[in-house]
C-alpha positions as CSV (number, residue, x, y, z in Angstrom):
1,X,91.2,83.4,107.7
2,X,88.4,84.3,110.4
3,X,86.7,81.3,111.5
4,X,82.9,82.3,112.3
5,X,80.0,80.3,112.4
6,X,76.7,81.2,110.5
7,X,74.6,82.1,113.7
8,X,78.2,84.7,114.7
9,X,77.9,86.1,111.3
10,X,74.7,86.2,111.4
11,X,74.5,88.2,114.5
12,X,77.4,90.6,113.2
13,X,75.1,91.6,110.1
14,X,72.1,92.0,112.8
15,X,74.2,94.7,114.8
16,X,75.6,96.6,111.7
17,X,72.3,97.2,110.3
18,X,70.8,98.0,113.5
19,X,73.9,100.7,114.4
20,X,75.0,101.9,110.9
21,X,71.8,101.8,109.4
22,X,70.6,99.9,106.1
23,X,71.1,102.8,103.9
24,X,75.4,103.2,105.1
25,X,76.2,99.9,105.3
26,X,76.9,99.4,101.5
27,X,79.7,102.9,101.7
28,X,80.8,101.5,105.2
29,X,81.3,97.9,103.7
30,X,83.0,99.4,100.9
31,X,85.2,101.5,103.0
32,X,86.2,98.2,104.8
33,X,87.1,96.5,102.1
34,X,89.4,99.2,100.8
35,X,91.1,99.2,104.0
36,X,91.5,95.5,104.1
37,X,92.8,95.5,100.8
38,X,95.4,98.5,101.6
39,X,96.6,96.5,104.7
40,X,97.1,93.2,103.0
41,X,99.3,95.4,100.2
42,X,101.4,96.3,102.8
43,X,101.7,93.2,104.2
44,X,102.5,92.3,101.1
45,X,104.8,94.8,100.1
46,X,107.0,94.3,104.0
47,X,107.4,90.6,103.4
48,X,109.1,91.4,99.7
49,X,111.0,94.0,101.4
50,X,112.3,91.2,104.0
51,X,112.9,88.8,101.3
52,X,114.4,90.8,99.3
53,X,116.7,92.0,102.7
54,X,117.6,88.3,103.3
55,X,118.6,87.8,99.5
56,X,120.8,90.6,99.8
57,X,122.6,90.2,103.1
58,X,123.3,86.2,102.1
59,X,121.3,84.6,104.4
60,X,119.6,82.3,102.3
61,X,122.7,80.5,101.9
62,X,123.4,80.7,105.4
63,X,119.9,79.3,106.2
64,X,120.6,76.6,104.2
65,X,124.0,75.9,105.4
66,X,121.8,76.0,108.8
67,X,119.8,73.5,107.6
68,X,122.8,71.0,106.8
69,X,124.7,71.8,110.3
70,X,121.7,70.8,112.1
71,X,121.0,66.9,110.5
72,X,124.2,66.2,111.2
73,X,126.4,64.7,114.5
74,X,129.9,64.9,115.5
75,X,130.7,60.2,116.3
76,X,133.2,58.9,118.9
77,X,135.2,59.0,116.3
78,X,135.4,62.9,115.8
79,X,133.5,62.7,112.6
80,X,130.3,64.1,111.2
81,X,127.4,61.5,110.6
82,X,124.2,62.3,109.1
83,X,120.9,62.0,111.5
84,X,118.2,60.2,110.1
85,X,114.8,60.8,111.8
86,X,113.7,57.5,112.9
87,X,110.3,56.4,111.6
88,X,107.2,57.5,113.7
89,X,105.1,55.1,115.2
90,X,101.5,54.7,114.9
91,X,99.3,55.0,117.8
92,X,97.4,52.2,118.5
93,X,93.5,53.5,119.2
């Protein structure tokens, strides 16, 4: 999730101890955690809400109708062909 190095983390647990104070940080990391917790429940809890929105309204089907529509190609002919991706090539070093 957060991409810190040792000597950043290190330096973050330097500056809490030397502004909260060795005897709050356990309550203030505590109190972090709960919030962190809390805000990742809501997250949670929105994104179900959406999904459950989507599910509701149809547009999983239309998503997937989407889906189809878009691999395929209307020929010379007036007819719908199906794309196929053409192979990637590898990059020569």
């Amino acid at each position: 999730m957060f991409d810190f190095s040792f000597a950043e983390l290190a330096l973050i647990v330097i500056v809490a101890v030397v502004f909260i104070g060795p005897k709050e940080l356990p309550a203030v990391l505590r109190g972090v955690a709960k919030a962190m917790r809390g805000v990742r429940q809501l997250g949670n809890e929105v994104r179900q809400s959406f999904d459950e929105l989507g599910r509701e309204a149809g547009l999983n089907e239309s998503a997937e109708e989407f889906k189809h529509d878009v691999k395929m190609i209307r020929g010379d002919d007036g007819k719908m062909y199906e794309i196929y991706e053409m192979p990637k090539k590898k990059e020569e070093a």
